[in-house]
C-alpha positions in Angstrom: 323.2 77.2 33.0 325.5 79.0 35.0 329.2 78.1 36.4 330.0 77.5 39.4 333.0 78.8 39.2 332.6 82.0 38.9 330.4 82.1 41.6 327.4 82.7 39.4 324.0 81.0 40.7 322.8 78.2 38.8 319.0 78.4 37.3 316.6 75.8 39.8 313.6 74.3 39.2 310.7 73.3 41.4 309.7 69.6 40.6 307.5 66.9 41.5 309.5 63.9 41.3 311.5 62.4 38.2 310.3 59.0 36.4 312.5 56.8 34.1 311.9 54.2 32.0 308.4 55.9 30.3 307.4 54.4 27.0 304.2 56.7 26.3 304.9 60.2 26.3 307.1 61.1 23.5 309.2 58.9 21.4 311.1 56.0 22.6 312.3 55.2 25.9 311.8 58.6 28.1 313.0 59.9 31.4 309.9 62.6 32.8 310.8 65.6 34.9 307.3 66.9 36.8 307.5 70.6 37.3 304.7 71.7 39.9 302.5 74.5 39.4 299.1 74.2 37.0 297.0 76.9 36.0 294.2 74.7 35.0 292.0 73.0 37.8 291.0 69.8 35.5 287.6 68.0 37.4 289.9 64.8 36.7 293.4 65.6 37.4 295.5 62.5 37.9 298.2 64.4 39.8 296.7 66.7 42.2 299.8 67.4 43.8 301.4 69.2 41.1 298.5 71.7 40.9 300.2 73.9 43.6 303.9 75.4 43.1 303.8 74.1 47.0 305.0 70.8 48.9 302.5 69.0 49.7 302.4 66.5 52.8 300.8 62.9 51.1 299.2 60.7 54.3 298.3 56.8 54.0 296.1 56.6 56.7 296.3 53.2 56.1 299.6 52.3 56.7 299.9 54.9 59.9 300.1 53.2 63.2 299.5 56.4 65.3 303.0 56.4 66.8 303.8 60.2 66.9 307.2 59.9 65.5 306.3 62.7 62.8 304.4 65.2 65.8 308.2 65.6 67.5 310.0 66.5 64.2 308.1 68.9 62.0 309.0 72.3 62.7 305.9 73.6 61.1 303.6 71.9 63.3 301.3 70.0 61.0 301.3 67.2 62.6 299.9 65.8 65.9 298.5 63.5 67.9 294.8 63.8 69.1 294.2 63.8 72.6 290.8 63.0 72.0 291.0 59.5 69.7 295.0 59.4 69.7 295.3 58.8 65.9 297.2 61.1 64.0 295.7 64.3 62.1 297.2 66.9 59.9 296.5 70.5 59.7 296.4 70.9 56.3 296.1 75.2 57.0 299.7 74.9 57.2 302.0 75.2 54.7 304.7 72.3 54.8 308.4 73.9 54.5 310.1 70.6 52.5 312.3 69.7 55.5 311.1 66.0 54.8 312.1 65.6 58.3 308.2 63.6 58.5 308.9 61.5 56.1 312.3 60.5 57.4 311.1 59.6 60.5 307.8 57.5 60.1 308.6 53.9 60.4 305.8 52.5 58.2 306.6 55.1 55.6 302.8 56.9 55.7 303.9 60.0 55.2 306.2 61.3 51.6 306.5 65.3 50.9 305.5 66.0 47.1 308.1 68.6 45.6 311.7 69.3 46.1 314.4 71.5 44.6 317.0 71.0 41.6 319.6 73.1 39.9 319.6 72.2 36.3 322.8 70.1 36.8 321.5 68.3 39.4 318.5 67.2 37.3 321.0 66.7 33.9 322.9 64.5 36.3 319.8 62.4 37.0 318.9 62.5 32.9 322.6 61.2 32.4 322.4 58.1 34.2 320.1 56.7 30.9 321.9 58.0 28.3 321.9 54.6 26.8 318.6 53.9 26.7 318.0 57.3 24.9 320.3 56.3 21.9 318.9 53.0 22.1 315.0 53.5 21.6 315.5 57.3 20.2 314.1 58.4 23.4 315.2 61.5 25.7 313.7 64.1 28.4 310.2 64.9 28.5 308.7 68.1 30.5 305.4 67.3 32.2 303.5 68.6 35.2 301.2 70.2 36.7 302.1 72.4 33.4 306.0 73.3 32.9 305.2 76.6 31.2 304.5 77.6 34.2 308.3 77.6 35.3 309.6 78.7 31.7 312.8 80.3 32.7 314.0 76.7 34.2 312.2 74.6 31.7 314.0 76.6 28.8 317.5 76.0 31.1 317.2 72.2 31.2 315.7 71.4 27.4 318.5 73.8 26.1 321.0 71.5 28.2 320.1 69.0 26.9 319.9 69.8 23.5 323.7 70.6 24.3 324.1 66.9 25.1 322.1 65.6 21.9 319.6 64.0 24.0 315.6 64.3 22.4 313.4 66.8 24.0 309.8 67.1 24.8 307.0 69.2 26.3 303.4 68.3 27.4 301.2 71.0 28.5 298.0 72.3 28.5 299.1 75.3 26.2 297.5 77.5 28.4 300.4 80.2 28.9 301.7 83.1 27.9 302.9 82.9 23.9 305.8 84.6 25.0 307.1 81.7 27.6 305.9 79.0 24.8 308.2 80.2 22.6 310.7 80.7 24.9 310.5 76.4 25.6 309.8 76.1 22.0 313.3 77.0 21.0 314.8 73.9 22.4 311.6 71.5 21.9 311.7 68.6 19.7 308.3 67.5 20.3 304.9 69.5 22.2 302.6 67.1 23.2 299.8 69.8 23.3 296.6 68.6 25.3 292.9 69.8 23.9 290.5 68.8 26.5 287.2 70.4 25.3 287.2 72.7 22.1 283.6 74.5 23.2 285.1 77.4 25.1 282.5 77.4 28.3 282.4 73.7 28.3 286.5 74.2 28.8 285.8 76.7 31.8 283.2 74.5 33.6 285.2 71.6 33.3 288.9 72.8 33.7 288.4 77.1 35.1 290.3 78.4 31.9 288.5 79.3 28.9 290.7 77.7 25.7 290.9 81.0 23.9 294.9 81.0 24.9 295.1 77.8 24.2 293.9 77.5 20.5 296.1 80.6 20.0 299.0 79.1 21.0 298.3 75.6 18.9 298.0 78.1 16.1 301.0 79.7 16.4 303.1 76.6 17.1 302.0 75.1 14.3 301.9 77.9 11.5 305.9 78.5 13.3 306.5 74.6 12.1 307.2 73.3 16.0 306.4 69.8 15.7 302.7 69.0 17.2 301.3 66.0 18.5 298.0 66.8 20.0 296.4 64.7 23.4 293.1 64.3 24.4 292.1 63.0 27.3 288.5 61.4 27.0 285.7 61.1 29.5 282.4 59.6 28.7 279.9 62.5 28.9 282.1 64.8 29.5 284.2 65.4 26.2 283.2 61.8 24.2 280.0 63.1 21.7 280.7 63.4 18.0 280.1 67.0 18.5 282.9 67.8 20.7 285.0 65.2 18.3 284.2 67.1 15.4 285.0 70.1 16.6 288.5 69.6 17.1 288.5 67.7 13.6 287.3 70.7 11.6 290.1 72.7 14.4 293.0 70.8 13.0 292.0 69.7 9.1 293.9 72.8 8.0 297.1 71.6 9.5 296.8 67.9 8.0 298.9 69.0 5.4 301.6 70.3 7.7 305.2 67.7 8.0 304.9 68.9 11.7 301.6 68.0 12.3 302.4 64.7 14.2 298.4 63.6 14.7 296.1 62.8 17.6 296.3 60.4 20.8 293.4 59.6 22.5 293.6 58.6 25.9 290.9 57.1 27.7 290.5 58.4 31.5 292.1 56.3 34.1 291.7 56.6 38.1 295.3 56.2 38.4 295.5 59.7 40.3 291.9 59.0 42.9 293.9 57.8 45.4 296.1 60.8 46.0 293.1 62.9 46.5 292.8 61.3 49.7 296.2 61.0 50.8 296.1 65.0 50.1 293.3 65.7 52.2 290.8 66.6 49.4 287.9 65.3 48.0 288.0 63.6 44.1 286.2 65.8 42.3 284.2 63.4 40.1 283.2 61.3 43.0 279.3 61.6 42.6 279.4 61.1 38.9 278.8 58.3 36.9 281.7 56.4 35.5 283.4 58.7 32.8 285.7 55.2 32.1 285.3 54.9 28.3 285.3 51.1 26.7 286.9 49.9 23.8 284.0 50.6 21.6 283.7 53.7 22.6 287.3 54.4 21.9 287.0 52.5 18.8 284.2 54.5 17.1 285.9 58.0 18.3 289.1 56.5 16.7 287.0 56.3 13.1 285.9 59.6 13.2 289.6 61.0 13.1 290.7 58.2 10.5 287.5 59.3 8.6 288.9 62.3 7.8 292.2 60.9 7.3 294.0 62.5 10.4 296.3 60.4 12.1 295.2 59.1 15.5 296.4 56.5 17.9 294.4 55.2 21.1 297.1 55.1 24.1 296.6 52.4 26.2 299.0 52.9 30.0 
């Protein structure tokens, strides 16, 4: 971080929002900063609007009452009022400056902006505020996205700070990065929660546009280096569920059960938490015309056993 006093500029990051009080991802009771920017285009995304380094304008056409308010304000002009139906549209070719001067001004509060800008001191300041909760539960900051290694300069800036303030860090990402930028955030990591979506290479591009190669390389090196590991996997029924995709990533990580920072395996079951913003962005949801990919108990039950068979430890998180 840099001082304002000697007129140095201070490191900023390009965020999503911030969310306190989380109790899944990472140890105790956690504070998670959303850095925007993925490289990965997963089919079932939960937040869409952290894809894009970008601001993004989110629109509940539900709540909007057509009134115009937004049309006189943005200097970009995305929005306006149809003189053909008189509702309000968006053109969505039009990349939204962050003013927020739309959101400020709707009455029925339709319209938010995804994304702002933070200095690290501003976001430490924000972390500060639940310092108490931290020593409390042995909880602390947690990283998430989008993917934060895809700002690594400011992701390295803010875990390093606070490090410096004793306050528990984590990362979750895709691992799809450069190795160089991983280790750069590993330095100040306590804990990467390190996602493996599909181990079958191809299967990872159809479903996600990235081949895993990366990936796997980068879960290899963290934990031969002795970074502390807990690996995610987000399930979908028929998409990443068979035995043969589970025991892939078994016979993947039974040379590391061994390993003190080899932390185990949580499973978590897909969740349509995220469908809704698809359609306050303007997009379609990707796994509209499929069946259900919603896993069941016994489902997660039985792909639970095939972990414990092998005695790697698993847990089945539940939000």
């Amino acid at each position: 971080m840099s001082n304002t006093k000697t007129g140095t500029i201070e490191r900023k990051a390009f965020i999503a929002n911030v969310q306190k009080y989380n109790m899944y991802d990472g140890p105790g009771v956690r504070t998670l900063v959303f850095f925007k920017g993925c490289p990965l285009r997963c089919k079932w995304c939960s937040n869409p609007e952290n894809i894009e380094r970008k601001f993004k304008v989110m629109y509940k056409r539900n709540s909007c009452v057509d009134c115009g308010a937004c049309v006189s304000v943005c200097p970009a002009g995305i929005h306006t009022i149809s003189k053909e139906t008189s509702t309000h549209e968006i053109d969505r070719t039009i990349e939204c400056i962050g003013c927020r001067k739309c959101e400020e001004a709707c009455p029925e509060s339709a319209l938010s902006i995804s994304g702002e800008v933070k200095t690290i001191s501003e976001l430490m300041s924000i972390i500060e505020e639940d310092r108490t909760f931290y020593d409390v539960s042995g909880g602390g900051v947690t990283v998430s996205g989008g993917d934060p290694l895809m700002q690594p300069d400011a992701v390295a800036n803010l875990l390093m700070a606070c490090k410096q303030e004793g306050i528990n860090t984590a990362v979750e990402t895709s691992g799809y990065a450069r190795t160089e930028a991983l280790l750069q955030v590993a330095e100040f990591t306590d804990l990467f929660l390190f996602d493996i979506k599909q181990i079958d290479s191809q299967r990872h591009y159809e479903l996600t546009g990235v081949r895993n190669d990366q990936i796997l390389k980068n879960l290899n090196e963290l934990l031969h280096r002795r970074y502390n590991v807990k690996i995610r996997m987000p399930l979908l029924k028929g998409v990443n569920d068979n035995q043969s995709d589970i025991e892939g990533v078994i016979n993947f990580l039974m040379p590391f059960r061994e390993y003190k920072n080899f932390k185990g395996v949580d499973l978590l079951p897909y969740h349509k938490y995220g469908v809704n913003k698809y359609k306050q962005l303007g997009l379609e949801y990707p796994l509209d015309n499929l069946p259900d990919p919603s896993l069941s108990k016994e489902d997660m039950s039985r792909i639970e056993s095939w972990f414990k068979k092998y005695d790697l430890p698993v847990t089945v998180i539940n939000h």
